[in-house]
N, C-alpha and C positions, 0 to 999 in steps of 0.2 A: 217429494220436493216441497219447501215452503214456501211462505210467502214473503220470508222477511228480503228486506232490502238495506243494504247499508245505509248508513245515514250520508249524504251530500254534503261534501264538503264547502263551507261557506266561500270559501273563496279569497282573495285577498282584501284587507283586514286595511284598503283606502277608500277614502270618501271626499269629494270638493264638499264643502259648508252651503252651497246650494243643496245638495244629494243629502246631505245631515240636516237641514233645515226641516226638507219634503219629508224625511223618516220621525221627524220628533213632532211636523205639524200632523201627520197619520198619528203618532203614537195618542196626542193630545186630541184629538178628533175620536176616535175609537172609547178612549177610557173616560174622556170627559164630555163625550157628546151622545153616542151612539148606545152605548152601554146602561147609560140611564137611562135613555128612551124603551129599550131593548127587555129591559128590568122589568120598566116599571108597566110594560105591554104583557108580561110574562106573570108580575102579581095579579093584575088584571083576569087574565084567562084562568087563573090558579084560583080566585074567586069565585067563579063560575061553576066550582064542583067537582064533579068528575072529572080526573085529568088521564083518565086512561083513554079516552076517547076525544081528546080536546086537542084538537088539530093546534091550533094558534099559541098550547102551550107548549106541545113538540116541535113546534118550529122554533117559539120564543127559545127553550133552553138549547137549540141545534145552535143557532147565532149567537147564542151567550158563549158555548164552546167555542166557537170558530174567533169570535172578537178576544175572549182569552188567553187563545193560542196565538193569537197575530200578536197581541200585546205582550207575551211574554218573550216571544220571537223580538219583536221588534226593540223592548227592554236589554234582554244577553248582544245582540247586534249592534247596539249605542254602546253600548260598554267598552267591546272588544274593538270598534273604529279610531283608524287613525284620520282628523279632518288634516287633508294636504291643503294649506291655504298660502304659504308662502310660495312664489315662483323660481324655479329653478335655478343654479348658478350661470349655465349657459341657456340662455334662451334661446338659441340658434340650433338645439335639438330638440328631439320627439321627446317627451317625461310625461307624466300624468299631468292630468289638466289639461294639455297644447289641444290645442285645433289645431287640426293637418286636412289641408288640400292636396287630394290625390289626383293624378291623372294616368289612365290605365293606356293600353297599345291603339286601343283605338279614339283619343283625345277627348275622351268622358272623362269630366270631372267628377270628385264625390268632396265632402267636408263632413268629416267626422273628429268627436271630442274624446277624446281616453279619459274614462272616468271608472267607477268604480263598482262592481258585479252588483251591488244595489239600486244603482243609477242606469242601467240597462234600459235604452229607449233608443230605437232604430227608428220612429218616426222623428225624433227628432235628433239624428246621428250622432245619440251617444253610444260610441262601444266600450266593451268592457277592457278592462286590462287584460284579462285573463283570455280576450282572444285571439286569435294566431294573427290576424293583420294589427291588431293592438300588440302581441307581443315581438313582431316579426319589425316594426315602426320606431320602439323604443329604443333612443340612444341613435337614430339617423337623423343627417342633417340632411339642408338643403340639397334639391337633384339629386338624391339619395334614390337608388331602384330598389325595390321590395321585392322581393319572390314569396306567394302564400301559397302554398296547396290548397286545391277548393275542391267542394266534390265533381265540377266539371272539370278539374284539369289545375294545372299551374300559373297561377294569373303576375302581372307583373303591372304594379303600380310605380309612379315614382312623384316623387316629394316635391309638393309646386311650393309651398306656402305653411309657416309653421308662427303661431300667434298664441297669447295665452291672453286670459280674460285679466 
């Protein structure tokens, strides 16, 4: 048996200009801040002599890889993003971008934003498009009931409130 694993697919290919901001100010933090500090920590310990035993320069080149790889990742991911910044034709539906106020059977609220599988933050209730109460939301209006499959069972929210920034 091996070990390979297929590659993950990225996911859908939107972003708000918020979410595209956060991705170019990491991309600009990584290559133009961290990478030279990272560097020039790495000529440092490489100074020093022997690097078959020099702790600080096997770490320096482990984080040289790791910042490389985010930066080339985060590089092909700018490319292939579409930013959604204009607002929908009916704004009185779910689309990407909305903030939707939900209220479930037992009169719990929740407010969450569809944004985009890069933009992934549940502390601060962005879901992704790509998940089932994001996909199951898109295209209802108001008082609109939701049915999602959850792993406890089939839950039923319904559409109180739908706003876009």
């Amino acid at each position: 048996m091996s070990r390979y694993r297929p590659p993950r697919s990225a996911g859908t290919p939107l972003i708000t200009p918020e979410g595209e901001a956060r991705l170019r100010a990491e991309l600009h933090e990584l290559w133009n801040v961290r990478r030279p500090q990272v560097t020039q920590s790495v000529s440092e310990a490489a100074a020093q002599g022997d690097r078959s035993e020099n702790a600080e320069y096997t770490y320096g080149k482990k984080m040289l890889r790791e910042i490389d790889s985010r930066v080339r990742f985060l590089r092909k991911r700018l490319e292939s993003l579409k930013v959604v910044s204009e607002r929908p034709s009916d704004p009185d539906k779910v689309y990407f971008g909305a903030w939707v106020t939900l209220e479930d059977d037992e009169g719990e609220t929740a407010r969450y934003r569809i944004v985009g599988p890069d933009e992934l933050d549940l502390k601060n209730h962005l879901i992704s498009i790509d998940a089932p109460l994001a996909r199951a939301l898109v295209g209802k209006a108001l008082d609109a009931e939701v049915r999602v499959a959850t792993p406890t069972g089939e839950k039923t929210w319904y559409v109180m409130a739908i706003d876009y920034p």
